[in-house]
Structure formats: structure tokens, C-alpha cells
C-alpha positions in Angstrom: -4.4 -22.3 4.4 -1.6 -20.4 2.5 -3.8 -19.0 -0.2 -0.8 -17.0 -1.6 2.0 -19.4 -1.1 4.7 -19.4 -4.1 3.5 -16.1 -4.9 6.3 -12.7 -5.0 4.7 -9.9 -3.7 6.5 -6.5 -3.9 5.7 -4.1 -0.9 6.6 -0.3 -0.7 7.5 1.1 2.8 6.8 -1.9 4.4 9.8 -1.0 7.4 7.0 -0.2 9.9 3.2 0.6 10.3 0.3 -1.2 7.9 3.3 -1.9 5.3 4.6 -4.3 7.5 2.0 -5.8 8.9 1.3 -6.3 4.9 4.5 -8.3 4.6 4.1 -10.3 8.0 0.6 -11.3 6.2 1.7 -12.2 3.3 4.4 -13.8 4.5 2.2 -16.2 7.3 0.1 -17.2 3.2 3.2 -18.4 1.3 4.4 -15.5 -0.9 7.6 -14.2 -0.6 8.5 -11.0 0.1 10.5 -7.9 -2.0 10.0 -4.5 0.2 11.4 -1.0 -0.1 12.6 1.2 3.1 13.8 4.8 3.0 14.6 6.1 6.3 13.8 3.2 8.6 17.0 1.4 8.0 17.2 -0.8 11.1 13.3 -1.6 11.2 13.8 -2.7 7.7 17.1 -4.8 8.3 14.9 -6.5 11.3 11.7 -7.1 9.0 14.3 -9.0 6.8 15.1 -11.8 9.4 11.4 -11.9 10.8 10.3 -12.9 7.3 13.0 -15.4 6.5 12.2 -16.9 10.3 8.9 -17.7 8.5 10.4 -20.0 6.0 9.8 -17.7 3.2 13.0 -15.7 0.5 12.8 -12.0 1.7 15.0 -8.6 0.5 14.7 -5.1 1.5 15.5 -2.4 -0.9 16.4 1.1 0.1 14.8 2.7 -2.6 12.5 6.1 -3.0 9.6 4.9 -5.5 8.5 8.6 -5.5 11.9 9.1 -7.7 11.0 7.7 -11.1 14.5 6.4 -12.1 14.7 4.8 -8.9 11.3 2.7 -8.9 12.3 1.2 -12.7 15.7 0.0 -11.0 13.9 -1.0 -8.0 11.1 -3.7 -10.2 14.7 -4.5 -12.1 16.2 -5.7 -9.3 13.9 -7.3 -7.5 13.3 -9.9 -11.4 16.7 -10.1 -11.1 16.7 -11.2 -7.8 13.6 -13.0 -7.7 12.8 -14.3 -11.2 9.4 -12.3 -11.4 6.8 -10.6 -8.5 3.1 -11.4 -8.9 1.6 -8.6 -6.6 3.0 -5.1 -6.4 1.4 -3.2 -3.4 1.6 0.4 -3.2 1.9 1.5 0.5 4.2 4.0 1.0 2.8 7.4 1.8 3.2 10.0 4.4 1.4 13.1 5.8 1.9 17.0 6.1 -1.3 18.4 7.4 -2.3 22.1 7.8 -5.3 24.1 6.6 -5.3 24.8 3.3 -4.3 28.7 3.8 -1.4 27.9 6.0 -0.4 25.4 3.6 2.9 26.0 1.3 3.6 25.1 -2.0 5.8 22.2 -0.5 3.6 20.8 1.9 1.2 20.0 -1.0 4.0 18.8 -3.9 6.0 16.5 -1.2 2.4 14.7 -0.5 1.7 14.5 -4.4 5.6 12.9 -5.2 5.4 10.3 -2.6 2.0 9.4 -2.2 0.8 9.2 -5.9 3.6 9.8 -8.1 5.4 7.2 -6.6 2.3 4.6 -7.5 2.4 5.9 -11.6 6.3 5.5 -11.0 5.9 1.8 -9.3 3.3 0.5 -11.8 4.8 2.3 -15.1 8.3 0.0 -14.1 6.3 -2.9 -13.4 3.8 -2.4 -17.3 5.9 -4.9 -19.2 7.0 -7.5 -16.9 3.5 -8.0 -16.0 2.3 -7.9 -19.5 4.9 -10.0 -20.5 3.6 -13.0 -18.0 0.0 -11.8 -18.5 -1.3 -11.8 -14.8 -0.8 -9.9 -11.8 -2.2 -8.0 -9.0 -1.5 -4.3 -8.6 -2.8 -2.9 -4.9 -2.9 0.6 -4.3 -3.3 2.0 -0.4 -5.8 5.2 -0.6 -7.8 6.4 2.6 -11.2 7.3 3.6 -10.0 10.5 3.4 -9.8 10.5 -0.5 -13.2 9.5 -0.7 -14.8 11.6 1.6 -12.1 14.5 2.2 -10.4 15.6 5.7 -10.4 19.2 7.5 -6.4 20.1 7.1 -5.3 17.6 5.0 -6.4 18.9 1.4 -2.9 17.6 0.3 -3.5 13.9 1.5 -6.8 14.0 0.6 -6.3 14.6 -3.2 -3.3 12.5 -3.7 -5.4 9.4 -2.3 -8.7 10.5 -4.5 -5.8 11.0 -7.7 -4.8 7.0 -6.6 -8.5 5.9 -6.8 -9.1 7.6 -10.2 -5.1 6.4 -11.6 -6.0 2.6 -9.9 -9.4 2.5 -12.4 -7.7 3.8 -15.0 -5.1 0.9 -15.1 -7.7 -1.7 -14.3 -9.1 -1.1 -17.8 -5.6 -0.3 -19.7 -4.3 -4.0 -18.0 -7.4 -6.3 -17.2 -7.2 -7.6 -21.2 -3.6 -9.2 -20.3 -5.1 -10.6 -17.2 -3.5 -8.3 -14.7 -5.8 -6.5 -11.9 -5.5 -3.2 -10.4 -7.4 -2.7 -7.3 -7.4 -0.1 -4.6 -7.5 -0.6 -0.2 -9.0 2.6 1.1 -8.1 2.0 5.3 -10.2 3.9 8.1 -9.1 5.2 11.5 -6.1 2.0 11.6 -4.2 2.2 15.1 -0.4 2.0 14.6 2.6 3.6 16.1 1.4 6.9 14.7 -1.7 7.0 16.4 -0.9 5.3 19.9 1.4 9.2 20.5 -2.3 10.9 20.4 -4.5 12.1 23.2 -6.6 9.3 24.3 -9.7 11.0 24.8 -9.4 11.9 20.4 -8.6 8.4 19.6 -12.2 7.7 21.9 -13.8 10.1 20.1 -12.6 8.3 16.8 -13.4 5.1 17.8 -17.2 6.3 19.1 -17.7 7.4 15.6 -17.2 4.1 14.1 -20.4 1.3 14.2 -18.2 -1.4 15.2 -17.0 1.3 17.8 -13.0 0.3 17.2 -10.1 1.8 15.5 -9.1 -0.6 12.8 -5.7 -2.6 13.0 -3.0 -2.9 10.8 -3.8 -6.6 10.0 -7.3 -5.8 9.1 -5.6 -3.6 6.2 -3.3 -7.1 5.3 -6.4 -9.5 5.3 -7.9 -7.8 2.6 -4.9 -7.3 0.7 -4.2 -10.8 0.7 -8.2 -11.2 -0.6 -7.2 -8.7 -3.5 -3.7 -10.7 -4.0 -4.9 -14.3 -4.1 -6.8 -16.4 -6.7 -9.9 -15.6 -4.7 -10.9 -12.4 -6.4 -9.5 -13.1 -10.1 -12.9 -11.6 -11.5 -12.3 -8.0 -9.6 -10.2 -5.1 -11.0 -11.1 -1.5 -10.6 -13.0 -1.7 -7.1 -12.1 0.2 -3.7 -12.4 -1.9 -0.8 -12.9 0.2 2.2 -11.8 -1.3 5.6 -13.3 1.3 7.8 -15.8 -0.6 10.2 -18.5 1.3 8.5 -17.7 4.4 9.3 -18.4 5.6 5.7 -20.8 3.5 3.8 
């Protein structure tokens, strides 16, 4: 059943990781994809013409949203391009861990401008368009971490709490024009970043989960696709955790 088909759905740093397994989702419902890529140029030029092998209209943009001027021409182009988006997801986000008295001044800021700045840079661009068709779904990635905190990643940790508390705070600013804002907080997910680690940690992870598994990066897309479809039109403001109940 293609419970999102006709849909636009607007994906940042989709080029590898739960991003694109996002936009391979998405893609397998109906919607069509817009998706941005920084450094990954060639993953992102091969996402293109995986998605269009799908039968669905897909463009890549090479486009920072943690610079503000960038993200408003980025939600230009893609209405030019597309006519309009229905979903924006906020994914992009990286880590610089260290504990916190080792950790400099940049390690903290370049967390803060690409993990949350570049979701109040995303969804300010994408205010009026959405208000202007009076629906939508705004998705923004967090963590378990920025609910219950991490040892050496202080940074991470408050820029995905700061998304939680900035996702609510739209909910109620939008939900009277009918557009939802709703947050994915993802466990221990295993992706290219985490198959490089020592096997006995990832054992230890995964033995500190109930359902005794790392999560995958599909797991995240299923529930975004919940969020993004017609079947939760009566939630805005919530946190969906997809952790295997690791925190409850």
C-alpha cells in the first residue's frame, strides 16, 4: 500500500546512512523525493537514479541547511522544481565527541550549526509555503541521547534535546494551519558508522536493549513514513522513540 504516494517529501543529508534509507522508504510509498547532500557527492548522484528506478521524480541538492541563506534557496528551488513539498524531514546531523573538558569551543558550535540550527533554518524557509497550503508534516531526527544524555557527547546531546524543545514549539505556532511538527528520537541504529566499531561494543550495545538488537536504518523510515502519512493527522508535538525499549 503506498500510503504516501503523490506526496513531495523534502529529505536533508539523505546521501547515505538513516537519510537514505528515509528516501528509499518513502520512495517504495509513492512520494517523491527532494534531498540535500554536502560532501557525499557520488553517493548522492547514485541515490538520484535508485529513486527514479522506482518510478518516482527525484533531485539532489548540494546544499548546507546549517547556512541560513542557503536552506531559504534550497525550499525555493525545490517549489520551483517541484510545484510544492508536503513533508520536510530534518536528518542531517553529525558528531564530534569528547568529554566535556577536552572539548573546544568548536567542537560544541559545529554540532549546534548543523544539527539544530540547520532545523530553525529548514523550517523558518519552509513557514510560508506551508502556511500558504495549510498542511504539512515537519519531521525532525533527535536521539536517545537528547533525552537521556551521553558520556562525551555533551555537544550532541543538547543540540538533539534543543530539537525536541524547538519541534514542540512549532507544533503549537503551526498546528492551527493544519501543519504538524513531530520529532523521531532513533536508538543504537546499525549503519556504515557503526559496522567500523569493535564487535564485542556493538554486543555490549545490543545486550542492553530488550529486544536484544541494534535498530536498522529502515526501522527509523517506517515510522517516519507513520509521522508523514494521513495516518497520524491528529499528532503534532510527540517524540517517537525507535529504540527497542532501551529507554522507556
Amino acid at each position: 500500500m503506498k500510503t504516501l504516494e503523490g506526496k513531495i517529501a523534502l529529505i536533508t543529508g539523505a546521501s547515505k546512512g538513516i537519510g537514505r534509507a528515509i528516501a528509499h522508504t518513502f520512495a517504495e510509498h509513492g512520494a517523491h523525493i527532494a534531498f540535500t547532500y554536502l560532501s557525499s557527492v557520488e553517493q548522492g548522484e547514485s541515490l538520484i537514479e535508485q529513486l527514479k528506478a522506482k518510478g518516482i521524480d527525484a533531485k539532489g541538492y548540494r546544499s548546507d541547511a546549517s547556512n541560513h541563506k542557503a536552506a531559504q534557496k534550497l525550499i525555493t528551488d525545490v517549489i520551483q522544481d517541484f510545484g510544492k513539498f508536503d513533508i520536510l524531514i530534518n536528518n542531517a546531523g553529525i558528531t564530534r565527541d569528547n568529554l566535556l573538558m577536552r572539548m573546544s569551543e568548536s567542537e560544541w558550535y559545529e554540532i549546534m550549526e548543523i544539527n539544530l540550527k540547520s532545523c530553525f533554518n529548514t523550517v523558518k524557509a519552509a513557514f510560508r509555503p506551508l502556511m500558504k497550503q495549510r498542511s504539512g508534516s515537519i519531521i525532525n531526527m533527535s536521539s536517545v541521547v537528547g533525552i537521556k544524555g551521553n558520556l562525551g557527547q555533551a555537544n550532541y546531546a543538547a543540540s538533539k534535546a534543543g530539537i525536541i524543545g524547538f519541534s514542540k514549539s512549532v507544533a503549537l505556532e503551526l498546528g492551527s494551519r493544519g501543519i504538524r511538527c513531530n520529532v523521531v528520537a532513533p536508538g543504537f541504529i546499525e549503519t556504515e558508522m557503526t559496522a567500523g566499531l569493535d564487535e564485542k561494543v556493538v554486543q555490549t550495545w545490543r545486550n542492553a536493549i530488550p529486544l536484544k538488537r541494534g535498530g536498522s536504518p529502515e526501522d527509523v523510515a517506517n515510522a517516519c513514513v507513520f509521522l508523514a502519512s494521513d495516518s497520524s493527522t491528529y499528532i503534532t508535538g510527540q517524540v517517537l522513540q525507535v529504540n527497542g525499549g532501551l529507554l522507556t
